[in-house]
DSSP file (Angstrom, degrees, kcal/mol; ACC not computed):
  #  RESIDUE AA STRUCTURE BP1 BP2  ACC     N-H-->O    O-->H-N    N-H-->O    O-->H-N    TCO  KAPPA ALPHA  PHI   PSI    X-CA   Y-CA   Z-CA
    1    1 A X     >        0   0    0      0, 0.0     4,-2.1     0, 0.0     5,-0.0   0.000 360.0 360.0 360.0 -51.2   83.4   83.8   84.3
    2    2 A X  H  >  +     0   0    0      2,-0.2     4,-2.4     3,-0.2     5,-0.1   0.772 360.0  43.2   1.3 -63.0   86.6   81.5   85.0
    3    3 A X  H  > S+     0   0    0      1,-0.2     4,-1.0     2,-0.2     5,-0.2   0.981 108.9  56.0 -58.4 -71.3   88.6   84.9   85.9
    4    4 A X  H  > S+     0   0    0      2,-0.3     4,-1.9     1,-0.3     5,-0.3   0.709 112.4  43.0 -18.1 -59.0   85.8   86.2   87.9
    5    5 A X  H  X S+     0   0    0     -4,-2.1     4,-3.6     2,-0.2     3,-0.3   0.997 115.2  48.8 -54.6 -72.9   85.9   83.0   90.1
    6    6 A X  H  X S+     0   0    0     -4,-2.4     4,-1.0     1,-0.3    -2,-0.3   0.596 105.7  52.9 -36.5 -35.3   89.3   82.8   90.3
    7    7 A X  H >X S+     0   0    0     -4,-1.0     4,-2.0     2,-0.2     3,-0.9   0.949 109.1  48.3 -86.5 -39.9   89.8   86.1   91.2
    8    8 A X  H 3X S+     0   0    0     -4,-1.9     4,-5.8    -3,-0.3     5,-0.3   0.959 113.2  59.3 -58.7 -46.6   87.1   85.9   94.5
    9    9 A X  H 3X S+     0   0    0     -4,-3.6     4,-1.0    -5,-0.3    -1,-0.2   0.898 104.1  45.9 -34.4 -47.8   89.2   82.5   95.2
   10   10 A X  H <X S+     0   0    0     -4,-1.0     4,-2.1    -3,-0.9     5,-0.2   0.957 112.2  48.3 -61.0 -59.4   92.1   84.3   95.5
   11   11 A X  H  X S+     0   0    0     -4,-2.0     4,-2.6     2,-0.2    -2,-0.2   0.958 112.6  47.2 -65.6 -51.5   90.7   87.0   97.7
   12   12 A X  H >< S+     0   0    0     -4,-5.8     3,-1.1     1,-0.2     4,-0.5   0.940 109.8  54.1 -59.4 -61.2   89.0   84.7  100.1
   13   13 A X  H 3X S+     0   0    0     -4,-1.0     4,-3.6    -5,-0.3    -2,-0.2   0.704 111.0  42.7  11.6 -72.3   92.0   82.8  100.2
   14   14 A X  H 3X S+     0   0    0     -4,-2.1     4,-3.5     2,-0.2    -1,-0.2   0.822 113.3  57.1 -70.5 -39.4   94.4   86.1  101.2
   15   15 A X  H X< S+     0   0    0     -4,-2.6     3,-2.6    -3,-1.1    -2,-0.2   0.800 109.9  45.4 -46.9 -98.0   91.5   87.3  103.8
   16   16 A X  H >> S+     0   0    0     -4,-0.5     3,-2.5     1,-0.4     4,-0.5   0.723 116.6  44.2 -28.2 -87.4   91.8   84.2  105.4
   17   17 A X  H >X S+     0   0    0     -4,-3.6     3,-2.0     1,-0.3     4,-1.1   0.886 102.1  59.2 -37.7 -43.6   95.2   84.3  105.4
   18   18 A X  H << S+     0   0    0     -4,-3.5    -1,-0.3    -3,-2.6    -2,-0.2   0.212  83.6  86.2 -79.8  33.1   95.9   87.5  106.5
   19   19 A X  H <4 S+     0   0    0     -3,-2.5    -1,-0.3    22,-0.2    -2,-0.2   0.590 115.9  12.8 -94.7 -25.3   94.0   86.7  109.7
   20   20 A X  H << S+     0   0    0     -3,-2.0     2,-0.3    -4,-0.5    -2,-0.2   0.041 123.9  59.5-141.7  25.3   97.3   85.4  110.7
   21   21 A X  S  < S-     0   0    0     -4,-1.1    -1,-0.1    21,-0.1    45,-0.1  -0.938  83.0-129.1-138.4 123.3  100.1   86.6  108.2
   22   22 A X        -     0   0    0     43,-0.4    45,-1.4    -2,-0.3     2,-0.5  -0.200  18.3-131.9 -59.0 178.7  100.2   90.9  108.1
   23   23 A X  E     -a   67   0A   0     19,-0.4    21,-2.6    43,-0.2     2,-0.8  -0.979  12.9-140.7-125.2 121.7  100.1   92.3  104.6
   24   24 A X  E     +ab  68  44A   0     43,-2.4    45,-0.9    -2,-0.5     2,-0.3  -0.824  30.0 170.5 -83.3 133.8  102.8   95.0  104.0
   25   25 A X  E     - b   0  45A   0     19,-2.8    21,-5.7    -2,-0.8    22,-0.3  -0.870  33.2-118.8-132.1 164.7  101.3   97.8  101.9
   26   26 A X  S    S+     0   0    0     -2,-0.3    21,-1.9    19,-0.2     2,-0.2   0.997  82.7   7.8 -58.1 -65.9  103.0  101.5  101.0
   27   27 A X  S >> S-     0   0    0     19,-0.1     3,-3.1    18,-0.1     4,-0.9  -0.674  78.0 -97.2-130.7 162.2  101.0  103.6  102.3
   28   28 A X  H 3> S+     0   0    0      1,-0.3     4,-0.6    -2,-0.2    17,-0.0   0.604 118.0  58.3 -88.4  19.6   97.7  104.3  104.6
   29   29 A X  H 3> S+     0   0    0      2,-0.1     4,-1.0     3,-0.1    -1,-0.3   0.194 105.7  51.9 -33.8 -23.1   95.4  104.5  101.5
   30   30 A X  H X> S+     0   0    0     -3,-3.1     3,-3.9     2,-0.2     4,-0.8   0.897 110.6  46.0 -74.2 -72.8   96.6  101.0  100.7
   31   31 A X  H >X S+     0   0    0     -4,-0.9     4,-2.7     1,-0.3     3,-0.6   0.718 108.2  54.2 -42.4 -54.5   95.7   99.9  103.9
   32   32 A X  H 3X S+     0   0    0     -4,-0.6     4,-1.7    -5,-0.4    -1,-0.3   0.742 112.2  47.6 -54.4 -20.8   92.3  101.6  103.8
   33   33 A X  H <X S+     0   0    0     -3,-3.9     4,-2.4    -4,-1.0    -1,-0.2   0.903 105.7  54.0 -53.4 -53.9   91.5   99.7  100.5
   34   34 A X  H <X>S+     0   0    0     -4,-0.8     5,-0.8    -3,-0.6     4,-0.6   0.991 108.0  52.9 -41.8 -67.1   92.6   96.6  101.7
   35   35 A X  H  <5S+     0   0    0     -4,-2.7    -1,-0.2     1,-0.3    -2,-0.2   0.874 108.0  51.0 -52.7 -24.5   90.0   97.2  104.8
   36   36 A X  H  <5S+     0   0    0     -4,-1.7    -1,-0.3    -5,-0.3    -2,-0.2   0.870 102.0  62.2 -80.3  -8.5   87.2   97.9  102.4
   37   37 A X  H  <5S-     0   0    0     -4,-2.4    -2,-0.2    -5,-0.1    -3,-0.1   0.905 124.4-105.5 -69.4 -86.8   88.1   94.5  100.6
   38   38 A X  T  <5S+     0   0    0     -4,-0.6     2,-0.5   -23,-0.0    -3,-0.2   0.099  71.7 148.4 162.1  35.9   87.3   93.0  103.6
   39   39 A X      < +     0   0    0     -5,-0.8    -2,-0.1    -6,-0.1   -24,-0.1  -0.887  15.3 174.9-103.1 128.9   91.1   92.1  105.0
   40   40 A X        +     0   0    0     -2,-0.5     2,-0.1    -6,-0.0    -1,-0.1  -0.157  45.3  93.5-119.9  27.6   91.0   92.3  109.1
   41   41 A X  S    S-     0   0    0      1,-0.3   -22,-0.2   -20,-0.1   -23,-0.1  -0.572  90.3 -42.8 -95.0 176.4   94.3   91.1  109.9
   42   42 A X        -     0   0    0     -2,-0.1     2,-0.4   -23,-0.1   -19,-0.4   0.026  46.9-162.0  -7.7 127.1   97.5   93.0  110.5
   43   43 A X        -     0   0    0    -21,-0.2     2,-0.5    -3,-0.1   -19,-0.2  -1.000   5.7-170.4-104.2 112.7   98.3   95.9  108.2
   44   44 A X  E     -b   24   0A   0    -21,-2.6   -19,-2.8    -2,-0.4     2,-0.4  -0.982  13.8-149.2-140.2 121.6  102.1   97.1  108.3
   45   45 A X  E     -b   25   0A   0     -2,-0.5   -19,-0.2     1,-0.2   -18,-0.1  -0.778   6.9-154.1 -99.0 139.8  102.6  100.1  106.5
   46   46 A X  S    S+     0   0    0    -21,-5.7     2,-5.7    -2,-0.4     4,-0.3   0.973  83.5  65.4 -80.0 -70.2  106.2  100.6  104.7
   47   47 A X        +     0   0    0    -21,-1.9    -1,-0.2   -22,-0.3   -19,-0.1   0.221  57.7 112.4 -42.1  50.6  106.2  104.6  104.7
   48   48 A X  S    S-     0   0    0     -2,-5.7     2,-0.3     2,-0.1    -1,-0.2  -0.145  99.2 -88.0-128.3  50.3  106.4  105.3  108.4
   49   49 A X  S    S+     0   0    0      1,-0.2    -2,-0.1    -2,-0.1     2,-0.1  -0.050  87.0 116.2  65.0 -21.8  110.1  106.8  108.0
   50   50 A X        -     0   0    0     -4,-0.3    -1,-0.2    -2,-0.3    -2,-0.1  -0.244  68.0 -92.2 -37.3 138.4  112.4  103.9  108.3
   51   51 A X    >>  -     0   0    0      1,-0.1     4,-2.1    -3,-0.1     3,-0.8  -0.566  27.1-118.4 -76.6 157.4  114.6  102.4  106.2
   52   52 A X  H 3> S+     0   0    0      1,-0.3     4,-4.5     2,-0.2     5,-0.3   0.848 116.3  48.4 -46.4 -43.6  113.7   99.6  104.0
   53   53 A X  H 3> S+     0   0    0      1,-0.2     4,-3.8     2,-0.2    -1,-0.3   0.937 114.1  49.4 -62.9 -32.2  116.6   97.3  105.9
   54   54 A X  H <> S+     0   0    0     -3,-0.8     4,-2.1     2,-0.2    -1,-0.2   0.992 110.6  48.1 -72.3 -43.4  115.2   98.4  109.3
   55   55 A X  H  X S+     0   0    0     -4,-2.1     4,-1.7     1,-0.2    -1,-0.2   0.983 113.8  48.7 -47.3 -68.9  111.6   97.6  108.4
   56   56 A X  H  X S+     0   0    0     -4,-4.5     4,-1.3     2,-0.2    -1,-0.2   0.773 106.9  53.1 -35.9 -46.7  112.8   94.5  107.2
   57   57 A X  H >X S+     0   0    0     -4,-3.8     3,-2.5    -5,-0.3     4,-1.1   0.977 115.0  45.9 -40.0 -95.1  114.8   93.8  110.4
   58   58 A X  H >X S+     0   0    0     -4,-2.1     3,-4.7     1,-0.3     4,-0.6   0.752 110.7  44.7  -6.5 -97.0  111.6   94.4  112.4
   59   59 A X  H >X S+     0   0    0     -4,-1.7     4,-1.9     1,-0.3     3,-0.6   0.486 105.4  65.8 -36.5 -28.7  109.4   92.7  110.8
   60   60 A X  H << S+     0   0    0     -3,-2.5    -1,-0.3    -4,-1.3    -2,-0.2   0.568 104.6  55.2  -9.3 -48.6  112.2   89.7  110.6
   61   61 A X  H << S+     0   0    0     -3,-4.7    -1,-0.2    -4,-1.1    -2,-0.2   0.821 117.1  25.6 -76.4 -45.6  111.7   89.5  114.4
   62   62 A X  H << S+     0   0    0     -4,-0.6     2,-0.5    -3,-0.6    -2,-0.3   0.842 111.1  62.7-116.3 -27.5  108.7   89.1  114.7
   63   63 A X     <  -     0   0    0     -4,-1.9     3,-0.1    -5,-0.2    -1,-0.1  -0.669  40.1-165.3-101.2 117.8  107.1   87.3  111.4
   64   64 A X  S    S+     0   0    0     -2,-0.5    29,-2.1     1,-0.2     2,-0.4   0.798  91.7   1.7 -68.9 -28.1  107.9   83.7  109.9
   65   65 A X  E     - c   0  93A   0     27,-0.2   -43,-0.4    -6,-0.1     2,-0.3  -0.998  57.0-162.7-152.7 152.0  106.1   85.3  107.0
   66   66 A X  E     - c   0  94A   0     27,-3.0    29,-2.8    -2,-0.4     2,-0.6  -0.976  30.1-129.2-145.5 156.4  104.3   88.5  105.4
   67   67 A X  E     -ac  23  95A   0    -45,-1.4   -43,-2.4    -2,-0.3     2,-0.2  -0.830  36.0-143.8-112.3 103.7  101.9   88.5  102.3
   68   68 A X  E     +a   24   0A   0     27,-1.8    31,-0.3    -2,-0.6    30,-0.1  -0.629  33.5 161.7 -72.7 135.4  104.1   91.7  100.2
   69   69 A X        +     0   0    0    -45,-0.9     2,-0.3    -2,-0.2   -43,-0.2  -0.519  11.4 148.9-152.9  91.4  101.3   93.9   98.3
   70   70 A X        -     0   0    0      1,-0.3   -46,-0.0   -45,-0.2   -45,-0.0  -0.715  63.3 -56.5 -98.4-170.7  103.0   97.4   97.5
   71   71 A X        -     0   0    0     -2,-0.3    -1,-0.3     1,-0.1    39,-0.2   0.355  42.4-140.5 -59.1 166.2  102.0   99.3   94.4
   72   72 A X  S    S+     0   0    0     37,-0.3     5,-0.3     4,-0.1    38,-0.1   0.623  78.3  94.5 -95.7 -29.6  102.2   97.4   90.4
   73   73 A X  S  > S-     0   0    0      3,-0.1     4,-2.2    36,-0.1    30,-0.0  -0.078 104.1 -86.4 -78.2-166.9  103.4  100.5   88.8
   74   74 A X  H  > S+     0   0    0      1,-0.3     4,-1.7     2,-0.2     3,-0.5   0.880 125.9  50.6 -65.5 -72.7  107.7  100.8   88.4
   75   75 A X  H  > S+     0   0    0      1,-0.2     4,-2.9     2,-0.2     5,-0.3   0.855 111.9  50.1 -27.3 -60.8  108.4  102.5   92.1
   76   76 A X  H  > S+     0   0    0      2,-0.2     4,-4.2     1,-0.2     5,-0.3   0.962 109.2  50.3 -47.6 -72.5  106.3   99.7   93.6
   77   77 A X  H  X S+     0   0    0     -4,-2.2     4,-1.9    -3,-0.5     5,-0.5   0.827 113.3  45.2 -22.9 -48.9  108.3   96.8   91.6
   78   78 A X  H >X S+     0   0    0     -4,-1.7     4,-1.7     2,-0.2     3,-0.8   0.994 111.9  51.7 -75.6 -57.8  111.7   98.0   92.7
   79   79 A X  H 3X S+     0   0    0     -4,-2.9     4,-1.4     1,-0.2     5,-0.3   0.918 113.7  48.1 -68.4 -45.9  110.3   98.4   96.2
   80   80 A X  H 3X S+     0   0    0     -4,-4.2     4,-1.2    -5,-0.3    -1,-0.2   0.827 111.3  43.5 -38.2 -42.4  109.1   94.7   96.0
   81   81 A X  H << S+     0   0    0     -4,-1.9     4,-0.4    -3,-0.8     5,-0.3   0.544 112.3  57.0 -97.8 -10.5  111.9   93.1   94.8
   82   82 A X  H  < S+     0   0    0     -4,-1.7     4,-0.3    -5,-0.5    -2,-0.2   0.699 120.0  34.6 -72.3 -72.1  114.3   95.4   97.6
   83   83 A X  H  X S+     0   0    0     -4,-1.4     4,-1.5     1,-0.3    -2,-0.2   0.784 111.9  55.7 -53.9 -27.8  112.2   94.0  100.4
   84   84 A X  H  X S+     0   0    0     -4,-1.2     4,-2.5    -5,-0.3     5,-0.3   0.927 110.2  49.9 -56.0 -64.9  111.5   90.7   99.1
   85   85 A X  H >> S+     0   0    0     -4,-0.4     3,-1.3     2,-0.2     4,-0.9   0.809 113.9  42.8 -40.5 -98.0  115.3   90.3   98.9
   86   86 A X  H >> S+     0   0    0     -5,-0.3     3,-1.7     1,-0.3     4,-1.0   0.595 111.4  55.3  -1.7 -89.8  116.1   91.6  102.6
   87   87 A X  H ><>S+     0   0    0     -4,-1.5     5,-2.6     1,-0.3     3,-0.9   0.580 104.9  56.0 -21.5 -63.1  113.2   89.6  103.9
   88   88 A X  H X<5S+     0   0    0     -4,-2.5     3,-1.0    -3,-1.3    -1,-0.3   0.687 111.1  42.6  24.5 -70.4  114.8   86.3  102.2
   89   89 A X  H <<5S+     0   0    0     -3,-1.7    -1,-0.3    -4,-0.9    -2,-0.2   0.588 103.1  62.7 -81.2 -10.2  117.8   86.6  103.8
   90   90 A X  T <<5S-     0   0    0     -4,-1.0    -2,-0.2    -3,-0.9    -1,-0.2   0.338 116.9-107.5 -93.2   9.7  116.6   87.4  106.9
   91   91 A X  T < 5S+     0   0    0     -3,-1.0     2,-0.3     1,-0.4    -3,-0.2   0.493  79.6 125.2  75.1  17.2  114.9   84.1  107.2
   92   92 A X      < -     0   0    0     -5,-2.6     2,-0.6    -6,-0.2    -1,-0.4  -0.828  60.6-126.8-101.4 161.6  110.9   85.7  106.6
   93   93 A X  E     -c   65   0A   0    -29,-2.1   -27,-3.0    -2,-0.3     2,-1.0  -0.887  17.6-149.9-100.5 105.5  109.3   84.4  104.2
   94   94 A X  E     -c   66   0A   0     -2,-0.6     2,-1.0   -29,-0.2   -27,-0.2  -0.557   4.7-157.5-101.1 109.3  107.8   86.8  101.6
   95   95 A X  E     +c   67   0A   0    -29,-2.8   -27,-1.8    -2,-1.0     3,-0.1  -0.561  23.2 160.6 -80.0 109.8  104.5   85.9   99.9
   96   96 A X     >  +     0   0    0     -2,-1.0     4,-1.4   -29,-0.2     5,-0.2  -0.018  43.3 101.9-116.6  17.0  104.1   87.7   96.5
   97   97 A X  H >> S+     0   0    0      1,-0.2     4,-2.6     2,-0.2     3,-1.6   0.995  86.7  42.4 -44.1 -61.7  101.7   85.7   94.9
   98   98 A X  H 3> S+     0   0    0      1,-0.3     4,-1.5     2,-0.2     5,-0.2   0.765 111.5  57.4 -54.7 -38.1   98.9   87.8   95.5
   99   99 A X  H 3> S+     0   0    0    -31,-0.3     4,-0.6     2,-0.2    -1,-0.3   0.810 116.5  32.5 -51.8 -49.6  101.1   90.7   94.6
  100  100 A X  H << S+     0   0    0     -3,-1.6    -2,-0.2    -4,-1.4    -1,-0.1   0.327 111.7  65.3-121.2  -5.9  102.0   89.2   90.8
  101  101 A X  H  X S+     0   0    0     -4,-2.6     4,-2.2    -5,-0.2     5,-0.3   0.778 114.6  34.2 -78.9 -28.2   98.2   87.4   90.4
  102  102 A X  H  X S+     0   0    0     -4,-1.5     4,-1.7    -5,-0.2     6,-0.3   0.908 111.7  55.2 -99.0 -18.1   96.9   91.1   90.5
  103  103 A X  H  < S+     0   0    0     -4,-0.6    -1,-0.2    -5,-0.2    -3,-0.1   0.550 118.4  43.3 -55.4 -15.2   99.5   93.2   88.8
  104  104 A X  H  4 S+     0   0    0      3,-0.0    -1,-0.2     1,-0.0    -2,-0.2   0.947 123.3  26.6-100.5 -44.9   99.1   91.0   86.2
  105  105 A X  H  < S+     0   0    0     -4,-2.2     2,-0.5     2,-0.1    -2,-0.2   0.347 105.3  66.6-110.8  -4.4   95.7   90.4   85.9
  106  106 A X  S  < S-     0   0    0     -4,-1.7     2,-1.4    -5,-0.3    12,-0.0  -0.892  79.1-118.0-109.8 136.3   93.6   93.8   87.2
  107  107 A X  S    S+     0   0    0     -2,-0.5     2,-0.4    10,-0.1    -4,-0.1  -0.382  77.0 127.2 -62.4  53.6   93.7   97.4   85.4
  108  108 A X        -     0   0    0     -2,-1.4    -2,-0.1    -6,-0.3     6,-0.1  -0.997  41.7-179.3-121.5 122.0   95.2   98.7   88.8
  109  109 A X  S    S+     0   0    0     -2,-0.4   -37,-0.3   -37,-0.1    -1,-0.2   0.893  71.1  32.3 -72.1 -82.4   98.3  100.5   89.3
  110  110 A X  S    S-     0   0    0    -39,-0.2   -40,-0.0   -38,-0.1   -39,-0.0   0.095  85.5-106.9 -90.7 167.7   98.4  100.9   92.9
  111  111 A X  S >  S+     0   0    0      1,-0.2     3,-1.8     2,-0.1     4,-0.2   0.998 122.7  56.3 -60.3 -74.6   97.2   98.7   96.2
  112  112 A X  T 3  S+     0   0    0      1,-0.3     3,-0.5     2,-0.2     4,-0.3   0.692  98.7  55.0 -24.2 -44.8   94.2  102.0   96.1
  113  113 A X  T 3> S+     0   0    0      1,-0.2     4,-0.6     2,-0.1    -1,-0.3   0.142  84.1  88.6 -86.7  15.6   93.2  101.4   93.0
  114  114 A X  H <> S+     0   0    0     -3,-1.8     4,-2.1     2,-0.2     5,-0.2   0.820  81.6  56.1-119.5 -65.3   92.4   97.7   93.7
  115  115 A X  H  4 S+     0   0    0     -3,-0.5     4,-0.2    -4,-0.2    -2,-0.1   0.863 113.5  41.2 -27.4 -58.3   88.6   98.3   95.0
  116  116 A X  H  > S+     0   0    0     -4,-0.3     4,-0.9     2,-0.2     3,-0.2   0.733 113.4  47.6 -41.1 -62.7   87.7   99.8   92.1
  117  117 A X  H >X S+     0   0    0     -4,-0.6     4,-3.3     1,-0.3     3,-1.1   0.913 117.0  52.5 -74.6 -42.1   89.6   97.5   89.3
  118  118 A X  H 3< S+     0   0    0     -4,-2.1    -1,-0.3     1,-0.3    -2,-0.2   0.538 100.4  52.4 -56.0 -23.3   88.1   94.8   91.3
  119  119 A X  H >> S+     0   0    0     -5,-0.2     4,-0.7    -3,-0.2     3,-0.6   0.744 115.1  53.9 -91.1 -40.7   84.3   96.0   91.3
  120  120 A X  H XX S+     0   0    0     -3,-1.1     4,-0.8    -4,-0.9     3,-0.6   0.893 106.1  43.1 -79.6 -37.1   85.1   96.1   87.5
  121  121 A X  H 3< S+     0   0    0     -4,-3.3    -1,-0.3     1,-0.3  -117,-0.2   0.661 114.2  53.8 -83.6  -9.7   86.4   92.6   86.8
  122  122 A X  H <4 S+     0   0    0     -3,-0.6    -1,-0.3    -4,-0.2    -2,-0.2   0.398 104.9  50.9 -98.3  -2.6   83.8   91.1   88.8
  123  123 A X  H << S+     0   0    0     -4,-0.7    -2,-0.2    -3,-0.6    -3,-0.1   0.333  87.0 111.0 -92.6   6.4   80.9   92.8   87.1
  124  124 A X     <        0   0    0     -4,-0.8    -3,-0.0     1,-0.1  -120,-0.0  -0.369 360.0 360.0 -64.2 148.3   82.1   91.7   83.6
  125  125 A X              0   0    0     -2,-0.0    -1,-0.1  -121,-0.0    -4,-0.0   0.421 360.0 360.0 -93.2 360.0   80.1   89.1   81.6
């Protein structure tokens, strides 16, 4: 029950925030997950042929901060901590909480797989 709270805490929490911070996700499956979780801010999808530094650049420009969500499994991780890094030096601010509260604590590899793990852990007793 404890988790269960905590994790719907979390989530309202990140909605609400991402009403005024974008989320970076991989791909536009993430994104579409996200929107059935119920996140209506910005969406900024990494895969849209750039390189990671350029993305970073962008986003740099225009964002004091972005809430980082790519995938949990090992590709995802690497891509986190590249972009994290970049971002960092480029004076944005990257918010991985949400990022390393669910990797840790949901059966989810991927951002996609996040409805789903989510439906599970909140129907547990």
């Amino acid at each position: 029950m404890v988790k269960e709270r905590r994790l719907e805490k979390i989530l309202r929490r990140y909605r609400d925030k991402n009403r005024q911070i974008p989320i970076l996700v991989e791909g536009k499956k993430d994104e579409a997950s996200l929107r059935s979780l119920e996140f209506v801010g910005e969406i900024i999808i990494l895969n849209r042929g750039s390189s990671l530094l350029s993305l970073s650049e962008s986003i740099s420009r225009s964002h004091r901060e972005i809430i980082l969500l790519t995938d949990f499994d090992e590709k995802g991780v690497e891509l986190e901590h590249q972009i994290e890094a970049y971002l960092t030096s480029m004076g944005c601010f990257p918010d991985t909480f949400l990022w390393n509260y669910l990797r840790r604590y949901l059966p989810a590899h991927t951002v996609e797989d996040l409805p789903v793990a989510i439906s599970q852990v909140l129907q547990e007793d």
